[in-house]
Structure formats: C-alpha cells, structure tokens
N, C-alpha and C positions, 0 to 999 in steps of 0.2 A: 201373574205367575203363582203359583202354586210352591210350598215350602213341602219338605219332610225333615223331621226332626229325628235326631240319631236315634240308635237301639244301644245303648256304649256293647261293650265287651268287657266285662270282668276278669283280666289277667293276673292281678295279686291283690288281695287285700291289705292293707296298713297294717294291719295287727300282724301279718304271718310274713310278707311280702321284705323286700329290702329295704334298705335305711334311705333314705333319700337327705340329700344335706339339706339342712333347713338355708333361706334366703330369708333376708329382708322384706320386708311388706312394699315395700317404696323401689325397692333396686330390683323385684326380681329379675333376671334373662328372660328374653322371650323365645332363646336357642333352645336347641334339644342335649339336655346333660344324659351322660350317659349312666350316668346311676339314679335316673329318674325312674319315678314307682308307674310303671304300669294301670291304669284305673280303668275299667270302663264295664259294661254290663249285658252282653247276650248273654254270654258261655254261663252263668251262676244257675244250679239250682234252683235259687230260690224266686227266679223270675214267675209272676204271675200271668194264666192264659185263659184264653174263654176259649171253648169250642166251636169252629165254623165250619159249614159245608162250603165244597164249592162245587159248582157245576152237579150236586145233588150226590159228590163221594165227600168219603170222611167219617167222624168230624176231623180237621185238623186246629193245632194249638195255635191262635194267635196273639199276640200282647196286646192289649191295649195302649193305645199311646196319644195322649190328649195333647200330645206337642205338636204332633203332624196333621197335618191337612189332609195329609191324602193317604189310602191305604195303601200297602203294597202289600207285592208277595213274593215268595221268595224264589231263584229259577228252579232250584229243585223241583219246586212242588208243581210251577208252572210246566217244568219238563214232562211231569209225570200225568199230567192231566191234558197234556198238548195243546194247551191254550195259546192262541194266537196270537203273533207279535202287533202290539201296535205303533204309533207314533213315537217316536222322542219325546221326553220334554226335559226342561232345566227343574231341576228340584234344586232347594237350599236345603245343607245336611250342617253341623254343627263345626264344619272345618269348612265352609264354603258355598257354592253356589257351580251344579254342572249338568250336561244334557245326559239321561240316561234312558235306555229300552224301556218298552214299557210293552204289557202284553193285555187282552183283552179276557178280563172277567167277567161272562155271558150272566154266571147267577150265583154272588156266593151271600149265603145265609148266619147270622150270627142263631143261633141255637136256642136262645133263651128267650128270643122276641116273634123271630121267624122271618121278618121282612126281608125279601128278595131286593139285593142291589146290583144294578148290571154297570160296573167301571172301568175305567183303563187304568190300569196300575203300574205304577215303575218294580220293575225287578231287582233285586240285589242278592246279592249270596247267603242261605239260609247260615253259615257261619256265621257272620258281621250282623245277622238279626237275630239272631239266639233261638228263631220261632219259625214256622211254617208262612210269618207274615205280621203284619200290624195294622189293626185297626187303626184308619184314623178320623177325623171331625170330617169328610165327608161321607160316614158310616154312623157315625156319633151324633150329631148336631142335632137331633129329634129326640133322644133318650137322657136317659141319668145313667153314669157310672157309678158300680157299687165296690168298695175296695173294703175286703173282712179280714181284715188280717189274724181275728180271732181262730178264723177256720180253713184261712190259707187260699181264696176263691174270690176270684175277682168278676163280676156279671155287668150284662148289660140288659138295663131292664126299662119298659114305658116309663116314659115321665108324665107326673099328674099333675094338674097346675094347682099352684098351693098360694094361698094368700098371705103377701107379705109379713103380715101381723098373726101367722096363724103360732101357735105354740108348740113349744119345742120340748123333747125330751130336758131333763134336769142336767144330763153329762154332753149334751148336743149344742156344740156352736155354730151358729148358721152367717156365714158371707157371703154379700151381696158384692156379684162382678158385673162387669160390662164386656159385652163384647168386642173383639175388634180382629177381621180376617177372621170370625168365626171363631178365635179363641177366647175362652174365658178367662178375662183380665182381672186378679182381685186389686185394687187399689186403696185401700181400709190395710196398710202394714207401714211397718217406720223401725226406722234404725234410730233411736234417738228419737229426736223432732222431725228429720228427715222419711220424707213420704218413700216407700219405694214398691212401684210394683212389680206383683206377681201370677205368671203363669204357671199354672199345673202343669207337671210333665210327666205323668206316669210311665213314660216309654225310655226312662232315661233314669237309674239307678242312683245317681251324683246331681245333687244341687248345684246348680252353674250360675256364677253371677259375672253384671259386665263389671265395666272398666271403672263409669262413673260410682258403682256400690265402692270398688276398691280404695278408689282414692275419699271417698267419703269415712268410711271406717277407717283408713290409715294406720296408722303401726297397731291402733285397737286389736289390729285382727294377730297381732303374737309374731311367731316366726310363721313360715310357708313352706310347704313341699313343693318341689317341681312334680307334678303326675302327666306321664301321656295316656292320651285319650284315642279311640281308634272311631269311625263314625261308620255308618252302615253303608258306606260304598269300601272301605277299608283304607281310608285316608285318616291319616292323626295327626293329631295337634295339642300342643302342649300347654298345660293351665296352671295356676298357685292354686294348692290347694292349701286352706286353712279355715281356722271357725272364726267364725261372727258373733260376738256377746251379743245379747240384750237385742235380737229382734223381737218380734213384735206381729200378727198376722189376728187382725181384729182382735180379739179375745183371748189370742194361745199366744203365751211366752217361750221364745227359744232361751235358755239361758247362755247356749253356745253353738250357734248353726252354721256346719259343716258345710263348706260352700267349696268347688273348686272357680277360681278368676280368668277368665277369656272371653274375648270381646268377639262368642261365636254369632254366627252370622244370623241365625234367630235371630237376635236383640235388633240386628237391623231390618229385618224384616220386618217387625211388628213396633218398629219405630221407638225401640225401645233402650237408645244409645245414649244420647244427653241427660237422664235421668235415672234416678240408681236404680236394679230391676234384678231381679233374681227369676230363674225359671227351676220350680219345689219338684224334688226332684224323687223317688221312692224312698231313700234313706229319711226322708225329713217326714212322710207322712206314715212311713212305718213307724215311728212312735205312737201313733194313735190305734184305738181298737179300732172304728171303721171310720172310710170315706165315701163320702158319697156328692157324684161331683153332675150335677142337673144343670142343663145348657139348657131349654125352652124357658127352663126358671130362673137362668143366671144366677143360679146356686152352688156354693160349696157348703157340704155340711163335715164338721171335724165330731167325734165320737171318742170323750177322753176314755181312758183306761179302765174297765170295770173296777171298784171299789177305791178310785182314785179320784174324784171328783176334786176341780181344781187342781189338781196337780199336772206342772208344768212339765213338760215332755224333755224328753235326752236324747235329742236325734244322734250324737255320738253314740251313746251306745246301742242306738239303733243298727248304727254301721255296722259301728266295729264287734261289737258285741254278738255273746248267741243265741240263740233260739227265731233266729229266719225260717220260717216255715218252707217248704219246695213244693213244689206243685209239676205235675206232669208236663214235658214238654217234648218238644220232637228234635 
C-alpha cells in the first residue's frame, strides 16, 4: 500500500494565534480541548512550489513533499483538465489510513528536468493542499531536491552520483540516509545518547514526533500546548506541541526543536513506533540557508547560514519569527 503524508493547513500561528493552556509533558489529553491553537500548513504564504505541466497546460504550483509516496492533485485542477477517474485506493494521511478517488495523469511534467510521468493519483481538495498538487517520491526518487531559502525557490533538479568521500563546501554538512519504502531515513541524530530517527518532510510545515520520542524526553520537553492539526482529506487530530532541547542531527545542533507529539500514522508505516523518530518538518529546515535532499545518493546536505559558520540554528524562531519568504501559489 502506498502512504500520502499530510499538506497541514496553517490556521493560527503561536505568536498571533490564542493562548492555549499549557499541559503536562506526561498527562497530556488525547481529547480535543476547545481552546486548542489551531496549527497546520496549506493556507500560509509562505509555502514553497515548483512549477508543473500537466497534460502539456500550465505551469501549475505544486509542493514538494518528501513525506509522500505518491503524488496527488488536487479535484479542482483535475476538474479543469477533465482528467479521468481512476481506481480507489487506501492512502495513509497523518490522522490515519482511508480509500480515496483517484484520477488518471496521462503526462504531468515537473519543469526544471522535463521528464514525463504518466500516474494515477488520489484527489483531495485544492483547499486541504494549499497547492494545485504535491509532488511525491514516486516523482522524486531519481533526482535531488533543492530547498534556498535564501531566494525563496524550491527545484527539482538531476542527481549526479558523488563519491562518498568527495569534499564539501566549508558551511556544508553532508548526511548519509538509508532507504526504506523509498524514504530517506537519516539515522546519524540522538536526543542525548538516544539514537532517534529521521524522515524529511518537506510537505508538512510542523515537525511531528511519535510517542516513544515523548516519553524518552519527558518532562525535558517543558510545559505543552494542545494544537489541532487538519490533514489533506480534512480530518484532524490533535498533538502536544512543545520544544526538545539538545537534539542533535549528524553535525547540526538544535538548541530547542519545536516538535508537535502524535503517534500519526506515518511512524507506523515506516515502522517507525518502538523507537524515538521525528519526521523534520519545514519550520526546522527553514533555519538553514539551503537544502538539498539527493535520493540516488541517499544524501541530505544542511547549508548553514551565510557569515555564520558553525552556528547552531533557532528553528523557533524560524517558526514563530519573521522574515518567511512567500512564493507564488494558486
């Protein structure tokens, strides 16, 4: 079976957004409070898109999203191009696991490479995806992702096969992942002593960790906000959101990484529930000047800050903070 990993929806941010009562690290609810903060990430600005043709109109915007397997698109766009329904299938979204339409993409082209992919893709509501669509790893799995946050432009470009040992820029950290279901798994991070790995999720605004990260860090992690989360069929589910001191991800120190706690369904897909795991989500790789995330090479490369060498990143105020760049979307 094949998974799809959310697009969240951005409805308030922390810094502007309502108070939400702080909980316990150990006791949160796993109910839905009603002065819970809203969190998740289509609707923002500041979402990054590549341009794709499909069926040879366009371009239209789509996100990049190295958490999904598969791409989809949205019915708008489908409607508007009268592309044909295909089969059902069961996709996993970040509040679960359910059968959804799917319709048939004859030839859609990402722009910067040109290779024609003809797939079946599930539909959801161009609302609940923030994007005309989302690229996923079976679009992805033969290139490198380039994420510049310097210039606000996210690409997808050939990958050249680089030898392990080959040298690296002076501000450039290079981690070696493993594959597994076709996602690049870093396992080179630690909370403490404790190993934990990590999936890239660039389709997902908010770093999500499971259950066993929580109880691993324990009261570590401060007080907790209750946030609800909305996923790309428009079901929600609720998580703690709070920071993690002192991780750790090969080379780059978090001093305090913004995580929201729910044991979504991802983690069990990729068998990733008995052992602590976080899935890095835009807020935590927006600290960095670029990224660049190469599947043939089972590469992540981290690009610190111009004129900051060695200096450890503030994914909080990556969040909450401003100078988010926007980029065009539909």
């Amino acid at each position: 079976m094949f998974g799809v990993s959310p697009a969240w929806i951005l409805l308030g941010l922390l810094a502007s957004g309502p108070t939400a009562a702080p909980v316990d690290p150990e006791t949160a609810p796993a109910t839905v409070q009603p002065d819970a903060i809203q969190l998740a990430l289509g609707e923002t600005s500041s979402r990054l898109t590549v341009p794709v043709a499909v069926k040879r109109k366009g371009p239209y915007n789509f996100i990049i999203d190295t958490g999904a397997e598969r791409t989809v698109v949205s019915r708008e766009l489908a409607s508007i191009l009268e592309l044909a329904p295909g089969e059902p299938v069961r996709v996993t979204s970040m509040t679960g696991r359910s059968v959804v339409a799917t319709v048939i993409v004859p030839d859609l082209q990402i722009e910067s490479i040109g290779t024609s992919h003809a797939i079946v893709a599930p539909a959801f509501e161009a609302h609940n995806l923030g994007a005309a669509g989302l690229l996923g790893i079976d679009t992805l799995r033969d290139h490198q992702v380039t994420i510049d946050f310097d210039t606000g432009i996210m690409a997808v470009r050939p990958s050249v096969k680089r030898k392990r040992n080959a040298k690296h820029e002076a501000d450039e950290i290079v981690v070696t992942a493993k594959d597994q279901f076709g996602q690049l798994i870093v396992t080179d991070a630690y909370y403490g002593n404790a190993r934990v790995q990590v999936v890239l999720d660039t389709g997902s605004q908010v770093t999500m960790g499971n259950d066993a990260l929580r109880k691993k860090v324990g009261k570590n992690v401060g007080l907790l906000q209750t946030i609800e989360l909305t996923s790309v069929d428009g079901t929600k589910t609720m998580a703690a959101y709070g920071h993690v001191p002192r991780m750790r991800v090969s080379n780059v120190a978090f001093d305090a990484l913004p995580v929201a706690f729910a044991e979504a369904e991802p983690f069990k897909r990729f068998g990733l529930t008995r052992r602590p795991a976080i899935m890095l989500g835009m807020d935590a790789m927006r600290s960095f000047r670029r990224v660049e995330i190469d599947f043939p090479n089972r590469q992540v490369r981290f690009f610190m800050p111009r004129g900051v060498p060695g200096k450890r990143p503030d994914p909080h105020a990556a969040l909450l903070g401003g100078g988010q760049r926007t980029a065009p979307r539909d």
